[in-house]
C-alpha positions as CSV (number, residue, x, y, z in Angstrom):
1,X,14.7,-9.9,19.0
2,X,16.6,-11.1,15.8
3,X,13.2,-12.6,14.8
4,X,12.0,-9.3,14.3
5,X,14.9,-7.9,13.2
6,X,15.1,-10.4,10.2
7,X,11.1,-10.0,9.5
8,X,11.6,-6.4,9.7
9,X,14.5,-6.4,7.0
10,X,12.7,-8.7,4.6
11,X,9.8,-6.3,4.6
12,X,11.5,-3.2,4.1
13,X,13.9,-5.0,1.0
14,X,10.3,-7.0,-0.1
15,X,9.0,-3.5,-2.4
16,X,12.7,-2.9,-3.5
17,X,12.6,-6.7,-4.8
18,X,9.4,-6.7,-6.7
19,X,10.5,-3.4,-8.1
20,X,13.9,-4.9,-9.3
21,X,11.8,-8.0,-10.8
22,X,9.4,-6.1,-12.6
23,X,12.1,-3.6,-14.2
24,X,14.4,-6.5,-15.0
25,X,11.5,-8.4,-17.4
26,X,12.1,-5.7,-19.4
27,X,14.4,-7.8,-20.7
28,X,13.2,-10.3,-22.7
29,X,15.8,-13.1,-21.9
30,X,14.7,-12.2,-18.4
31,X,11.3,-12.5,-18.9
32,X,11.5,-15.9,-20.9
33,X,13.6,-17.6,-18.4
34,X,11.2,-16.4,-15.2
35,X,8.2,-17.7,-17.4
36,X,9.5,-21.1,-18.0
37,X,10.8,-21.7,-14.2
38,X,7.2,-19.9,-13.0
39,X,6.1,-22.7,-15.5
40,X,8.0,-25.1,-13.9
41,X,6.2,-24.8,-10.7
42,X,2.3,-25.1,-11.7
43,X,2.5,-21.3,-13.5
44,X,3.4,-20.2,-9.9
45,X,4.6,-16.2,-10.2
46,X,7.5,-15.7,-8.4
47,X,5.7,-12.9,-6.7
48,X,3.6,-15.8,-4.9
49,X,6.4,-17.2,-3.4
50,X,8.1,-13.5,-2.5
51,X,5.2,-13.0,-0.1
52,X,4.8,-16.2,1.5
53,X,7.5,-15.6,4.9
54,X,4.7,-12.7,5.4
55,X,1.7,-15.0,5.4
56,X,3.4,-17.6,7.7
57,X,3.5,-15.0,10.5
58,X,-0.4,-15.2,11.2
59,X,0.0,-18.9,10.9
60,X,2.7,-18.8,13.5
61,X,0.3,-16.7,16.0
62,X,-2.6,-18.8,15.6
63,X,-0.5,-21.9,16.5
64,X,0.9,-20.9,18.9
65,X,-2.1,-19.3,20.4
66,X,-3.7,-22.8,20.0
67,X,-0.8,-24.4,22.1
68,X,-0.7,-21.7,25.2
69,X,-4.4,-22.6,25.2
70,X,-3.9,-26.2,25.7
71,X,-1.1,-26.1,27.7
72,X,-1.3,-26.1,31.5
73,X,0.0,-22.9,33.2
74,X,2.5,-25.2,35.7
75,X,4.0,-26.4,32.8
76,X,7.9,-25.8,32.6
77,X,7.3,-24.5,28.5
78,X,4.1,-22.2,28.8
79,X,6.1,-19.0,30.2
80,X,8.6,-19.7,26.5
81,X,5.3,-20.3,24.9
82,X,3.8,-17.0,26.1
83,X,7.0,-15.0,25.2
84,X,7.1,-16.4,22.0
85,X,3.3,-15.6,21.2
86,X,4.1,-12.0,22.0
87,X,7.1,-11.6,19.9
88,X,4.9,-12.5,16.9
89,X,2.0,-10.5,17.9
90,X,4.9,-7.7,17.8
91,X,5.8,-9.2,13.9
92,X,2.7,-9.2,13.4
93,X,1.6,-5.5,14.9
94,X,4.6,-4.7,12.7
95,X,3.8,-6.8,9.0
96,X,-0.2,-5.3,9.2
97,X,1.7,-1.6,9.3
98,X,4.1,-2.6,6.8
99,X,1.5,-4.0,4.8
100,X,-0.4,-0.8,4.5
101,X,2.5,1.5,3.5
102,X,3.6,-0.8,0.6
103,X,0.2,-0.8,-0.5
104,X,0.1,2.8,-0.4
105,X,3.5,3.2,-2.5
106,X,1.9,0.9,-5.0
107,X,-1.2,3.0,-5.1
108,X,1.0,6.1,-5.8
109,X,2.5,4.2,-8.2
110,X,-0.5,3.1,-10.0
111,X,-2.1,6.2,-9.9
112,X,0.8,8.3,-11.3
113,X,0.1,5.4,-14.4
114,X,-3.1,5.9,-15.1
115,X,-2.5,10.1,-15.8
116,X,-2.3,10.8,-19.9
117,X,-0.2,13.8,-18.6
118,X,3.4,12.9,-17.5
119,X,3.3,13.8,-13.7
120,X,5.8,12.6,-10.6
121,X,3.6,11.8,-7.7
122,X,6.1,8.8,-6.3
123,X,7.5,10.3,-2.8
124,X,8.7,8.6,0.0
125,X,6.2,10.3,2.5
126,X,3.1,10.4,0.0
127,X,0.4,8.2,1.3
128,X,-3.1,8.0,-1.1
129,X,-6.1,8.2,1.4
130,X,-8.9,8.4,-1.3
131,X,-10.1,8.6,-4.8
132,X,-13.6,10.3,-5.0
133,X,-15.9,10.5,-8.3
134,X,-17.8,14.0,-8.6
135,X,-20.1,15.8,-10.9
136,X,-19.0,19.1,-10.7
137,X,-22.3,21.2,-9.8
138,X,-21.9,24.6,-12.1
139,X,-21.3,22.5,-15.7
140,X,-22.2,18.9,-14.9
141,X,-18.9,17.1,-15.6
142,X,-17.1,14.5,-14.0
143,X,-13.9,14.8,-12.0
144,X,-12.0,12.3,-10.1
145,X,-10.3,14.1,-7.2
146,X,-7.6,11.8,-5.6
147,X,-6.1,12.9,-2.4
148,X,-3.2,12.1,-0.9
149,X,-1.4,13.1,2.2
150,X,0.2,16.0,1.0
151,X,-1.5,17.0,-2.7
152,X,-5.0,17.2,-4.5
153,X,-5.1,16.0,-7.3
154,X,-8.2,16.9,-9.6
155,X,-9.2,14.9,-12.8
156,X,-11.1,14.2,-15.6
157,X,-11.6,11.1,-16.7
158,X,-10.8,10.1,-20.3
159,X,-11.6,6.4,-21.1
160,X,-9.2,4.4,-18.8
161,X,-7.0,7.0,-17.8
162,X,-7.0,10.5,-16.4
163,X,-6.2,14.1,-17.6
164,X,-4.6,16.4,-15.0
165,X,-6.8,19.3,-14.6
166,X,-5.3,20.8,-10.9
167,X,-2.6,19.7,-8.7
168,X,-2.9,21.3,-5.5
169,X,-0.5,21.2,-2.5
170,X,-2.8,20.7,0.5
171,X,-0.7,23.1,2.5
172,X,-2.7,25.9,0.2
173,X,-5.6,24.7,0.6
174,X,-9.1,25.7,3.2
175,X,-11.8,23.7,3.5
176,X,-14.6,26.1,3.8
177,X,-17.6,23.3,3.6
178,X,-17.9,19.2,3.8
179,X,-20.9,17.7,3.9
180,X,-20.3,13.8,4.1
181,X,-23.9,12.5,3.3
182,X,-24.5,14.5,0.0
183,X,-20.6,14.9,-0.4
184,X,-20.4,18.5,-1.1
185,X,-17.2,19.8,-0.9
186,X,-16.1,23.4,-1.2
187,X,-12.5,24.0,-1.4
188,X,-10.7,27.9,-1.8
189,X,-7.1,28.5,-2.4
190,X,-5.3,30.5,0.2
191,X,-4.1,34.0,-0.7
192,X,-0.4,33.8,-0.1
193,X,-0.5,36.9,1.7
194,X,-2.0,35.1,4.9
């Protein structure tokens, strides 16, 4: 119901917001003024408050959870009760999901950051999955490899950031042997005649 509906729109809008927040203290009469109100409120960050709707929904559910279970089956509320514990479980279902692909755009995000080499990783349907720490087998060296959805990207670590080494669509990619215990991964380009 609208519940939903206005959950549902405050998540969506929520990455949008912090994005607008963080380019706007750019500005240093922006910055200044949200320090001293953040100040204002115990050094509160306004980021603190931004999430806090999303918090109250697991709240909600174990409340009313708590009330259905004390509540006798005959009486004239526990069918609203019931309805209402669903539609959050539904808010719910839908904030954990939510949750996930924000934190994947900001993981994208950070990982384009840490890269010495200017690359563009930031797509609307790139999810990370996994960063994985190597030492390549024929010369010893370390290489970060992070994957994500759709790309490969290979790395070698310099201090606390990366240098770009391969970027590799995953569409061109075969997987000719994984082991998962002693992680040993061989990975072959396909010829683009096949």
């Amino acid at each position: 119901g609208d519940f939903l509906k206005s959950y549902t729109s405050y998540v969506s809008a929520y990455e949008i917001v912090r994005k607008q927040i963080s380019d706007a203290k750019k500005n240093s009469k922006f910055a200044l003024k949200l320090k001293s109100l953040e100040e204002k409120v115990g050094n509160q960050q306004i980021s603190s408050y931004l999430i806090l709707p999303v918090q109250r929904v697991p709240r909600y559910e174990m409340f009313l959870s708590s009330l259905l279970k004390n509540t006798r089956n005959s009486h004239p509320d526990y069918e609203r009760l019931n309805v209402a514990l669903e539609k959050i479980k539904e808010v719910a279902t839908y904030l954990d999901k939510k949750e996930k692909e924000i934190f994947s755009i900001k993981r994208v995000q950070e990982i384009q950051q840490l890269f010495i080499n200017k690359i563009d990783i930031v797509l609307p349907h790139r999810k990370f999955i996994k960063e994985i720490n190597v030492i390549q087998h024929n010369n010893q060296k370390q290489r970060t490899f992070f994957l994500f959805n759709d790309i490969l990207l290979i790395s070698a670590p310099k201090k606390k950031k990366y240098k770009l080494l391969q970027f590799i669509k995953l569409m061109n990619l075969l997987l000719m042997d994984f082991q998962s215990n002693g992680i040993s991964i061989h990975i072959k380009k396909k010829n683009n005649s096949s």
